[in-house]
C-alpha positions, 0 to 999 in steps of 0.5 A: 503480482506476477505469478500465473495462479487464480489470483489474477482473477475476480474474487481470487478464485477460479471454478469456486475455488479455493473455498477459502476465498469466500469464507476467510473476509471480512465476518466469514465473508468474501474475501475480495471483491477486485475484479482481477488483475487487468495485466497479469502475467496471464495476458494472451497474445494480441491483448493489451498490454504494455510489458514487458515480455519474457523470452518465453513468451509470457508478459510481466505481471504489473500493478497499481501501487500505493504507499502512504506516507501518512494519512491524517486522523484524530484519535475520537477518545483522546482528541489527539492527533495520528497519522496512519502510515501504511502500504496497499497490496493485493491479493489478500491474505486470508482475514487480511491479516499479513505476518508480522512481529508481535511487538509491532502494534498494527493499526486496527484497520487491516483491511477490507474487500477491495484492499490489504493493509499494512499500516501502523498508527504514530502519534504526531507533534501537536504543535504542527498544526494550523491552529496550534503551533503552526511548527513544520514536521518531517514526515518520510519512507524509504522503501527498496523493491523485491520479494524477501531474496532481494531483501525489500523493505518499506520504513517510515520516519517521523522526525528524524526518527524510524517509527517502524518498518515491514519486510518483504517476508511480512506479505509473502505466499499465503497457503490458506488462500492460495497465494504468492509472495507479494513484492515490496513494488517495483512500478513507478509511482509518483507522488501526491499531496491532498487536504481530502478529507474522508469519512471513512477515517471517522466523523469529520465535525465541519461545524467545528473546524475553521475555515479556510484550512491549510496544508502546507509544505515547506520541502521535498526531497527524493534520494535514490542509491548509488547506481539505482537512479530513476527519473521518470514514470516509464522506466525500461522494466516497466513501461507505462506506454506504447 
């Protein structure tokens, strides 16, 4: 977040405040419990930080992002395939509960002290699987960076297929916790594939599953728009080293 507000501090609040902060979490609990943004805007002169820096003297906001093509899961009622296809951002809004249209179904999951989540859960080919078709699925994201001006957005394919989108504007300021606009990320990221499995998903039945499991990938590609071509991970606007 690049703004110079209490957000950047532990918990999103300074000098108790707002009261929101702590009461608008999880079960009226505390909100947040990240210890603040490590380079915030607010970062003193002679501190670290990698830039950019304004002509007036302040430095870029910057921040760790994260979108998740797909995260794997099993539905436990139906015993049927999912994938949660989301994205992670920071601060919060109040109850973690970002804005968005009613006809969109959102993940139960919103979020929780140490992150906000905007994700919707899709049903996925049940013959791409290892053990039950061993078909190949395309999974994909399109995202553009910025704030609502700039018309950012995040969208998520199955297939060939939109399965749903977010905006800029779904995770803008949030006055009841006294936020601002958080932006569609500009950071450069880069890409990881991983068979991790968590319990935090649900319960994993080890004694069930055949050994040895095998994620595998066939292809991927990267596109980027004409004129916006990026390649590399320090990028003149947001360096990552000296």
């Amino acid at each position: 977040m690049d703004s110079p507000t209490h957000t950047t501090t532990a918990t999103l609040a300074f000098a108790a405040q707002p009261e929101t902060a702590y009461t608008r979490g999880s079960e009226g609990d505390t909100l947040s419990y990240l210890p603040g943004q490590r380079l915030s805007r607010c970062t003193c002169e002679g501190e670290v930080h990698p830039g950019p820096k304004r002509s007036d003297g302040t430095y870029l906001g910057r921040s760790a992002a994260e979108i998740d093509v797909i995260e794997a899961q099993v539905d436990q009622s139906t015993r049927t395939g999912h994938v949660s296809m989301s994205g992670q951002f920071a601060p919060f809004n109040a109850d973690y509960q970002w804005t968005t249209l009613p006809t969109t179904t959102l993940s139960t999951y919103l979020g929780s002290v140490y992150q906000q989540s905007t994700s919707v859960v899709v049903h996925t080919d049940k013959t791409a699987y290892q053990h039950s078709g061993g078909n190949f699925a395309t999974y994909g994201l399109e995202y553009w960076p910025g704030l609502e001006e700039d018309e950012a957005y995040i969208s998520w394919w199955v297939n060939g297929e939109l399965r749903w989108a977010m905006n800029a504007a779904g995770v803008g300021a949030d006055p009841i916790v006294n936020i601002s606009a958080r932006s569609i990320p500009y950071e450069p990221m880069y890409i990881i594939f991983n068979l991790g499995l968590s319990y935090n998903f649900g319960d994993i039945a080890l004694d069930l599953m055949e050994w040895p499991n095998l994620l595998l990938v066939d292809y991927v590609r990267l596109y980027q728009r004409t004129g916006a071509r990026n390649v590399g991970c320090d990028p003149d606007g947001y360096p990552t080293s000296d």
